[in-house]
N, C-alpha and C positions, 0 to 999 in steps of 0.2 A: 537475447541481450548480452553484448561482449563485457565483462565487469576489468578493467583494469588496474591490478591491485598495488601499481606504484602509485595510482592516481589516487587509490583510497586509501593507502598510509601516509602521503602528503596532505592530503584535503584533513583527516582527525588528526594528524598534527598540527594541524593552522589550528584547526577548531579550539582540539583541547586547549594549545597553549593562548588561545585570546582567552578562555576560562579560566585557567588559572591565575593570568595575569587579573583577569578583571578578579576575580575573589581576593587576591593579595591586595586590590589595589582598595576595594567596596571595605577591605577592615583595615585599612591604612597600614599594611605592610607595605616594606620594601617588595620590587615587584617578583626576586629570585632570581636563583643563578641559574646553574646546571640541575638543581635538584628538580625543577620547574621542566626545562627541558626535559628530562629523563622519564618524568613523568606525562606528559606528552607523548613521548616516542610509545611507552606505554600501552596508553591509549590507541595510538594509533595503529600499533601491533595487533591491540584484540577487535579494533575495527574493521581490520585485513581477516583475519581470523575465521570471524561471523560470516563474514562472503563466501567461507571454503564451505562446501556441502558435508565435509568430517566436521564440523566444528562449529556447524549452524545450530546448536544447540547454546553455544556460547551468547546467543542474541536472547535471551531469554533475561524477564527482570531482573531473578536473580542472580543471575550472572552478571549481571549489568551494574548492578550497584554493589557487587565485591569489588569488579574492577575498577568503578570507580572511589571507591572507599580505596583499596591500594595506591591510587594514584595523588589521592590525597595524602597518606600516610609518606609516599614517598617526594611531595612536594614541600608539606608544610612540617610534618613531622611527626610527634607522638607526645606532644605536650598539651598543656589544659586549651592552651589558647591553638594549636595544630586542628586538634578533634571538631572546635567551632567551626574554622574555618574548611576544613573537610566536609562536613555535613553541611555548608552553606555551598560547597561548589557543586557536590552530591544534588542540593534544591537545583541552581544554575541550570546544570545541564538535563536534569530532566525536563527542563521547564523549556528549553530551547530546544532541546528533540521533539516537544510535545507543540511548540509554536512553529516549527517548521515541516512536522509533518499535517498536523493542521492546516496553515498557511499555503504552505508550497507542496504538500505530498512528498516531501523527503528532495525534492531538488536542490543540487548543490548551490545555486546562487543564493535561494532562500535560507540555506545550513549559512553558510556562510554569512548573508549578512545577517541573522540573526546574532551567531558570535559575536560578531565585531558591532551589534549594538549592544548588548552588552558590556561590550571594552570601551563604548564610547558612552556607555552612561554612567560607569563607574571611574572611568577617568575627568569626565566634566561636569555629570552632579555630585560628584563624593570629593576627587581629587584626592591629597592629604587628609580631609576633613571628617572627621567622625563624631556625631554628635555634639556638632558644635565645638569641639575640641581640632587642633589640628596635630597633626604626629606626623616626625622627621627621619627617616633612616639616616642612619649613622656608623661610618665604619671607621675605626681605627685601627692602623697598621704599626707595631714596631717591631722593627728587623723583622724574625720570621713569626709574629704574634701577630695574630687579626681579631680582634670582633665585630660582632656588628647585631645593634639595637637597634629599639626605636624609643626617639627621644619624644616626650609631649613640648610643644611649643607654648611657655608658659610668659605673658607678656609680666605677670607680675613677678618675676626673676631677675633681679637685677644685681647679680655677682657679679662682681668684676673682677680682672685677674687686677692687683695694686699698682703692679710695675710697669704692662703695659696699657691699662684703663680698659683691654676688651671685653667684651661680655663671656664669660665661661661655658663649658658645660657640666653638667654634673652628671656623672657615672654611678652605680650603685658599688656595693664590694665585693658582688664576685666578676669585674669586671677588673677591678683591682687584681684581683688574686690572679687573673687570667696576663695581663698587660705586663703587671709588674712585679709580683710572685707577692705578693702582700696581703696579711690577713685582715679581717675583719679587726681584732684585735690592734693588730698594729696599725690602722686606720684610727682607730680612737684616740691614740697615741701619735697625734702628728707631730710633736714638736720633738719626742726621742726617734720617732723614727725618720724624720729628716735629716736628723745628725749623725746617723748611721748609713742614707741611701742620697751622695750626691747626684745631684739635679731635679729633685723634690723642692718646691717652694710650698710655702704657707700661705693661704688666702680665706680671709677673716669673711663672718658671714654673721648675717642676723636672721632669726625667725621670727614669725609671729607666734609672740605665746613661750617662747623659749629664750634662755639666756646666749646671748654672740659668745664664737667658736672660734675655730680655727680647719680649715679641710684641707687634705694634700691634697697639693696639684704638680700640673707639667704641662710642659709644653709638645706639644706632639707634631712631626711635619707633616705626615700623612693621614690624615683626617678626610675624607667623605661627609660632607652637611646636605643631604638632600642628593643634587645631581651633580654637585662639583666636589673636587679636592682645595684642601685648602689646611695653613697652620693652625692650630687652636691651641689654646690651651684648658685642659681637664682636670677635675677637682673629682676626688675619690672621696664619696659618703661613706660612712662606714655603717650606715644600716641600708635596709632595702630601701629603693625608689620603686615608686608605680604601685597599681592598684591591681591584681591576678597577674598577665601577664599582656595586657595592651602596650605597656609600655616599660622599660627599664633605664632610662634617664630623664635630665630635663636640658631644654635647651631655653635663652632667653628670646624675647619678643623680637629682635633683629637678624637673628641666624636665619 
């Protein structure tokens, strides 16, 4: 049997990256950038690998879930919420090597549409939507400063920037500190530190349970809400948002 191994570092490149995409998508991440990619290729290097007769030792479990555990590391990351979703792509693809060698005895059509049903149940039963909750990716761009969250979409959030009536977002403070060099500290203090950082406005807010405030905001042109670009304007908390680390903003019921 002739193995050809441009065909099987393309083929676990589709693979992987429809798993990773579906893991990012099953925890209501954003779907990733190049880190995503990278970790794919990855994969797809120690799939070429396992083929070679020196390196057929590489196909072995444990090898198989270091590799995979790396590729996790190197897609999502090495943070509390990275490791969940590592270990849940870690379950994914054993789970789909084990229904397509079941299934299909390892045949590429079988491999393959197994991935890609996984990418199509985690994009059409999950979509945004995480236990009932839905979560927004969000990137904001100034000059050469990027972040990028994810916001929970909270219908009971009804901030509005005053001048122009729209609905806001609200960013936590180290997203502050990141954007606009601003501490935690100086976040608490919106009304001195607006009078020292022109283009900072004030937008008055009420909780439940708590006494009305005041949050810095701004206006920002290059904002990501989902899958478009668009103006917004953002209001900087000066304590943490979100609950571990599913989410680190909020956005309102209409974004």
């Amino acid at each position: 049997m002739t193995v050809y191994l441009d065909l099987v570092v393309g083929l676990n490149f589709l693979v992987d990256l429809l798993l990773l995409l579906g893991t990012n998508r099953l925890c209501g991440f954003a779907p990733g950038g190049l880190r995503t990619a990278g970790a794919a290729l990855l994969g797809a290097v120690y799939g070429a690998a396992c083929m070679l007769p020196r390196f057929s030792f590489l196909g072995s479990t444990l090898w198989r879930l270091i590799f995979l555990g790396l590729m996790g590391i190197l897609a999502f990351g090495m943070n509390q919420s990275a490791w969940k979703r590592t270990g849940i792509f870690v379950l994914l693809s054993m789970a789909m090597g084990g229904i397509a060698m079941g299934m299909g005895k390892g045949e590429i059509p079988m491999l393959l549409l197994s991935a890609a049903s996984v990418w199509i149940l985690c994009r059409i039963g999950f979509g945004g939507t995480v236990g009932g909750k839905t979560y927004i990716p969000i990137t904001v761009t100034e000059g050469d400063r990027s972040v990028s969250v994810i916001a929970l979409k909270d219908t009971g959030n009804s901030l509005r920037d005053p001048i122009s009536g729209e609905q806001v977002l609200i960013l936590g403070p180290e997203m502050g500190e990141k954007l606009l060099g601003l501490s935690a500290a100086a976040l608490s203090s919106p009304l001195e530190t607006m009078l020292t950082h022109p283009g900072l406005r004030l937008i008055p807010y009420n909780a439940v349970g708590q006494p009305g405030g005041m949050l810095l905001g701004k206006r920002f042109s290059r904002v990501r809400i989902g899958d478009h670009w668009a103006s917004a304007v953002i209001a900087f908390a000066p304590e943490k948002i979100g609950v571990g680390t599913m989410y680190q903003a909020l956005a309102g019921g209409n974004c």
